[in-house]
C-alpha positions in Angstrom: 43.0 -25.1 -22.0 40.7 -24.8 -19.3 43.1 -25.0 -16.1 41.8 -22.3 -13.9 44.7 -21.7 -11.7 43.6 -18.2 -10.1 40.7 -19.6 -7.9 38.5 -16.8 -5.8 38.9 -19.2 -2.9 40.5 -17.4 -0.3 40.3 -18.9 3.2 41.7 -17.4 6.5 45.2 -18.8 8.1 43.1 -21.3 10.2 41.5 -23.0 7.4 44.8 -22.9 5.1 45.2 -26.0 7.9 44.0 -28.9 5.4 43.4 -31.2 8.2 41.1 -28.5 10.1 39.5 -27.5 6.8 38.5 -31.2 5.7 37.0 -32.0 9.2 35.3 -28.9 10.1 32.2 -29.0 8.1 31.8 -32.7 9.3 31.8 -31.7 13.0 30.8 -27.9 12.8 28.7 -26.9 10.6 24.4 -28.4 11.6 21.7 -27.9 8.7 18.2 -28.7 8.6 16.7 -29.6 5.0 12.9 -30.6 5.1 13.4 -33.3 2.3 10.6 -35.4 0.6 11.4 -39.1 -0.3 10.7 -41.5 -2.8 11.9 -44.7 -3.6 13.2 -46.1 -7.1 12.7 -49.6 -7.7 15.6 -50.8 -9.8 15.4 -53.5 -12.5 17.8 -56.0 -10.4 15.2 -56.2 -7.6 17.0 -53.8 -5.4 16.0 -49.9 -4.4 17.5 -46.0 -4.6 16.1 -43.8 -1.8 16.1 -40.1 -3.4 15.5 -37.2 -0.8 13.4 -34.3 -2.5 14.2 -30.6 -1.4 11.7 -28.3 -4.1 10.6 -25.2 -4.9 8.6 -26.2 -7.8 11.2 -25.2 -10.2 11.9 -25.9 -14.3 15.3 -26.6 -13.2 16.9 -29.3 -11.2 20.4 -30.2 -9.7 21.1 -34.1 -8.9 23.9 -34.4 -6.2 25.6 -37.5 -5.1 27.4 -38.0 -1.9 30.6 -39.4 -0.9 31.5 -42.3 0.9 29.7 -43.7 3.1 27.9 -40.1 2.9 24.1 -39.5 2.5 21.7 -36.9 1.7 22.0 -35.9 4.8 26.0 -35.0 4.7 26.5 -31.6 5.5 28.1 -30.7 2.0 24.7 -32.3 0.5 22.4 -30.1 2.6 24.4 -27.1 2.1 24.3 -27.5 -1.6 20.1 -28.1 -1.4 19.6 -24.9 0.9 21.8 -22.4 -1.9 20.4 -24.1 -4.6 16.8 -23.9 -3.5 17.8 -20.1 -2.7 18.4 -19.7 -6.2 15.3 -21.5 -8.0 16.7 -24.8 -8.1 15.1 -27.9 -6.9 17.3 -30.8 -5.7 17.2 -34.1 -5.8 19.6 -35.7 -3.4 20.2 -39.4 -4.8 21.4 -42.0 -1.6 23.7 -44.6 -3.2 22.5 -48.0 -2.5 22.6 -48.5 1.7 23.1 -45.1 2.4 19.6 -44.4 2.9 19.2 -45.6 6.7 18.0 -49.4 5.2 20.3 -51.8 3.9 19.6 -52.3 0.3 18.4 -56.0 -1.2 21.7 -57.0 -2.6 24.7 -58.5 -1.9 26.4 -55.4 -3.9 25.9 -51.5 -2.9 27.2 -48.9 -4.7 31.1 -48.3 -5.8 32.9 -45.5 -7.3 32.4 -46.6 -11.1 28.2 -47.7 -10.1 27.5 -45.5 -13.1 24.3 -47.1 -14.2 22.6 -46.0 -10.7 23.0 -42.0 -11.8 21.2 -43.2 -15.0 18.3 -45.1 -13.0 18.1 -41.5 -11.0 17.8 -39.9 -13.7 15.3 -42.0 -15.9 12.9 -41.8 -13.1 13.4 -38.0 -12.0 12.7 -37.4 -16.3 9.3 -39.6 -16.5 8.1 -38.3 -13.1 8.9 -34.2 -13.9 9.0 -31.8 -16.7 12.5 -30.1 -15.8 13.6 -27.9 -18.8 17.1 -28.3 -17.5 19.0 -31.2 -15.3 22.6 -30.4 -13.9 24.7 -33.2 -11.5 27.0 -32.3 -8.7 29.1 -35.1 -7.0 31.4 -35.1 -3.8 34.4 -37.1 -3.4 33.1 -40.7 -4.5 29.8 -39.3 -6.0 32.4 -37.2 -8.1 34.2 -39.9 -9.5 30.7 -41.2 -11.1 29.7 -38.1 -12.1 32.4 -37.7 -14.3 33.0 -41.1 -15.0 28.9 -40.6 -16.1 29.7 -37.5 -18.4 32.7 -39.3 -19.9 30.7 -42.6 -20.2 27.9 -40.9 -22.2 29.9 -38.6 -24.0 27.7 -37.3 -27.3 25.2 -39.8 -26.5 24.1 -38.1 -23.3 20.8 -36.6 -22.5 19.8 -33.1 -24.1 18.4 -32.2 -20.5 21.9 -32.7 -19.0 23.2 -29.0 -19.4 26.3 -29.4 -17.4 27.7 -31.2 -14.2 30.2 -30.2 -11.5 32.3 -32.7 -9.6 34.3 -31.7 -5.7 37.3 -33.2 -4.6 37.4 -36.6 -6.3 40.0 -39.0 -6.2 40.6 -39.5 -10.2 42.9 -42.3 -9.9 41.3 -44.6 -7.4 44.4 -46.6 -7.1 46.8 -43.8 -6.4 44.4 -42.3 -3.4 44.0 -45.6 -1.8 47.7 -45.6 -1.8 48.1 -42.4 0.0 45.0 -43.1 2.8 47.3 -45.6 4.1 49.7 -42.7 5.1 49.9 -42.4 9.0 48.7 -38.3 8.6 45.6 -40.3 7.3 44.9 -43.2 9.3 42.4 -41.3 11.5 40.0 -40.9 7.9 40.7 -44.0 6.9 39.9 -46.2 10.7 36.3 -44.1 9.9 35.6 -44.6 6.5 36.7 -48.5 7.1 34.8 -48.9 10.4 31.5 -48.4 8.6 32.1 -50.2 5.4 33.0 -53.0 7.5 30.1 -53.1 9.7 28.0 -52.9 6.5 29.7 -55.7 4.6 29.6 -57.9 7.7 25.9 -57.8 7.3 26.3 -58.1 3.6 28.2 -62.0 4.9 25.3 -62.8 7.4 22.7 -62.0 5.0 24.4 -64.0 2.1 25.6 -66.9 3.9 26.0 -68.9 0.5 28.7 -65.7 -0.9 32.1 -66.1 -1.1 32.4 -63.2 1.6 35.2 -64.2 4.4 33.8 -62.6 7.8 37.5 -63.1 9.2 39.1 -61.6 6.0 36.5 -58.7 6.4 37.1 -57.7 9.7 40.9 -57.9 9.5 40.6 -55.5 6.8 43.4 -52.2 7.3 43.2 -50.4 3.8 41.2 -49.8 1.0 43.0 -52.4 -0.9 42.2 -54.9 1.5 38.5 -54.1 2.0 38.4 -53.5 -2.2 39.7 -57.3 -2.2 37.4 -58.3 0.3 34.4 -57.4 -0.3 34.0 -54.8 -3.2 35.6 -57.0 -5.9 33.5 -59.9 -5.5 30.2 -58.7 -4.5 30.2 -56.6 -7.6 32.2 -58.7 -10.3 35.5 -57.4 -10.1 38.4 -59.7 -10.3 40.0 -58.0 -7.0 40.7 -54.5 -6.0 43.3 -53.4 -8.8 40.6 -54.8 -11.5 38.0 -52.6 -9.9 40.1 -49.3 -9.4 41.6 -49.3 -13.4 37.8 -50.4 -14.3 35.9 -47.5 -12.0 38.9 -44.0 -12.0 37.1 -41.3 -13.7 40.6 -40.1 -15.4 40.1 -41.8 -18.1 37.0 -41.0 -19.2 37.3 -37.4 -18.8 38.7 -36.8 -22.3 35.2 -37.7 -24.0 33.0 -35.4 -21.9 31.6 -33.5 -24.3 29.2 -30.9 -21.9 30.7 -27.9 -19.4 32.2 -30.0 -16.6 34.1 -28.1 -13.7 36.3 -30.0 -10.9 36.8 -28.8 -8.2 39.5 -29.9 -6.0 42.3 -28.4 -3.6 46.0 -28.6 -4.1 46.1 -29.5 -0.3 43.9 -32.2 -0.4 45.3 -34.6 1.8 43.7 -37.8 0.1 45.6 -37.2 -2.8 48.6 -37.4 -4.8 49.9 -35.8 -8.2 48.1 -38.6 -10.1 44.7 -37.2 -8.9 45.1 -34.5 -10.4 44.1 -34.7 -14.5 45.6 -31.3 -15.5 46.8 -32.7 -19.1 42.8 -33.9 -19.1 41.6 -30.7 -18.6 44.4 -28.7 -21.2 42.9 -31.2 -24.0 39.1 -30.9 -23.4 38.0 -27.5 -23.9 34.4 -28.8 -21.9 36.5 -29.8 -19.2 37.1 -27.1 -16.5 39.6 -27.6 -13.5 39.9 -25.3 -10.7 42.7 -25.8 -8.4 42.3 -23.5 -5.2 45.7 -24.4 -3.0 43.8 -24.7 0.2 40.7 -26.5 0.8 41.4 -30.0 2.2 39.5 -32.4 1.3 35.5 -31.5 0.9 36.6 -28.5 3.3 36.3 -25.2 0.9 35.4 -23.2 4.8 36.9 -19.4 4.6 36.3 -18.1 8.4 35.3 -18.8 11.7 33.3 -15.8 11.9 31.6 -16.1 7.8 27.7 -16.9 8.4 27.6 -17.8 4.8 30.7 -20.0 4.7 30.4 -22.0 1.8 32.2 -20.8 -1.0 32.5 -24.2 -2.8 28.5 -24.4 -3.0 28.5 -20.5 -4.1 30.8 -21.5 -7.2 29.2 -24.9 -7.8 25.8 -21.9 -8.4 28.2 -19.9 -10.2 29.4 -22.6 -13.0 25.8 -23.8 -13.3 24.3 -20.9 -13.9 26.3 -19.5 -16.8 25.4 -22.9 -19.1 
């Protein structure tokens, strides 16, 4: 039963403020990662830009970003610094359009685009000789990792050794639900304003689609943007097909390798049905930790902590006891 209640997170009063905590690292916190690229042609004609931070290791971590994140997301480039401190390199996969060039397709990347963590990984294997692979995902990039783990179950890779997931909206349905709460609108108006200005230029490019420019732009919540352009640019039948089809939840009782979630009790993204306790208490590879303060990707302990990034520091932790 693999619930771990008694997290070592322990932040100061200001960041036991979720709201503070979740935007912090966002607008405080600068890193500088000297990444090389490459770029992975795909088998449907489009591309993955993967950012490169070595230190000509036998071990590698893959992390994947959150919405409308990048490699260059602070979380992402805190993650590479700590883990290149600590002998790993890391490959830092940008979902499709996230790289700074809009991808070849009419479809980017969603939060069930599993098969792109399998392309990233097919051509890190034939291009390296890692003796050990581990995946972290944030938020979104969560949600596919373990929806990945799940997905592959016994089936996966022997090079996989584990995989860690931060702040993920298990039940896609039940988050949209609670970003459309006024104490969120601010996140939401973000997140929306740039996957609108992307999927406009999804319509212009694909003049012949069934993309509505009108219905795009008036878009106000997830569900509305999911029914707009998500659903139909990636072969969902409208935004409730696509969450049911792309929540990790459900696919967490078949991960069969050492797993860890990470995600705050605070998080303000997220209800009760985020939250896959009776997941974890059935899948002795499934670890949950449920620190009560954090926000939502926050994890910050003090204004005055040079090293504040305890999150990364037990993403290390997990990883390197498997």
């Amino acid at each position: 039963m693999p619930v771990l209640s008694d997290s070592s997170y322990k932040p100061s009063l200001l960041f036991k403020n979720k709201h503070f905590n979740t935007i912090y690292r966002t607008l405080f916190t600068k890193y500088s990662i000297a990444y090389k690229r490459e770029r992975i042609e795909l088998p449907d004609g489009d591309f993955i830009d993967i950012d490169i931070a070595p230190v000509n290791s036998k071990k590698v971590i893959i992390a994947i970003h959150g919405l409308e994140g990048s490699s260059n997301s602070t979380y992402i480039q805190s993650l590479a610094l700590l883990a290149n401190q600590q002998g790993y390199d890391v490959v830092a996969v940008n979902l499709r359009g996230c790289s700074g060039e809009n991808n070849r397709l009419i479809a980017t990347y969603h939060s069930g685009k599993t098969e792109d963590i399998q392309h990233a990984l097919n051509h890190i294997i034939s291009k390296n000789s890692y003796d050990s692979y581990h995946i972290v995902g944030y938020s979104l990039g969560g949600n596919m990792t373990l929806k990945y783990m799940g997905e592959n179950g016994s089936t996966l890779s022997q090079y996989i050794k584990s995989a860690v997931a931060v702040s993920v909206p298990c039940d896609l349905k039940a988050s949209a639900i609670q970003m459309n709460r006024l104490s969120n609108r601010i996140y939401l108006k973000r997140f929306l304003d740039s996957m609108k200005a992307k999927a406009i230029q999804k319509y212009d490019a694909f003049p012949n689609a069934t993309l509505r420019k009108e219905t795009i732009l008036s878009c106000n919540s997830f569900k509305d943007f999911d029914d707009a352009y998500t659903a139909p640019a990636h072969g969902f039948d409208n935004a409730e097909h696509y969450w049911k089809s792309a929540s990790c939840k459900q696919f967490i009782p078949t991960i069969q390798k050492p797993t860890l979630l990470i995600t705050a009790l605070d998080d303000p993204f997220f209800t009760k049905a985020c939250y896959p306790f009776k997941e974890a208490k059935d899948n002795t590879n499934f670890y949950f930790e449920t620190p009560a303060y954090g926000g939502h990707v926050g994890f910050r302990t003090s204004l005055l902590q040079k090293d504040n990034n305890w999150c990364e520091k037990r993403i290390l932790q997990f990883i390197n006891q498997q």
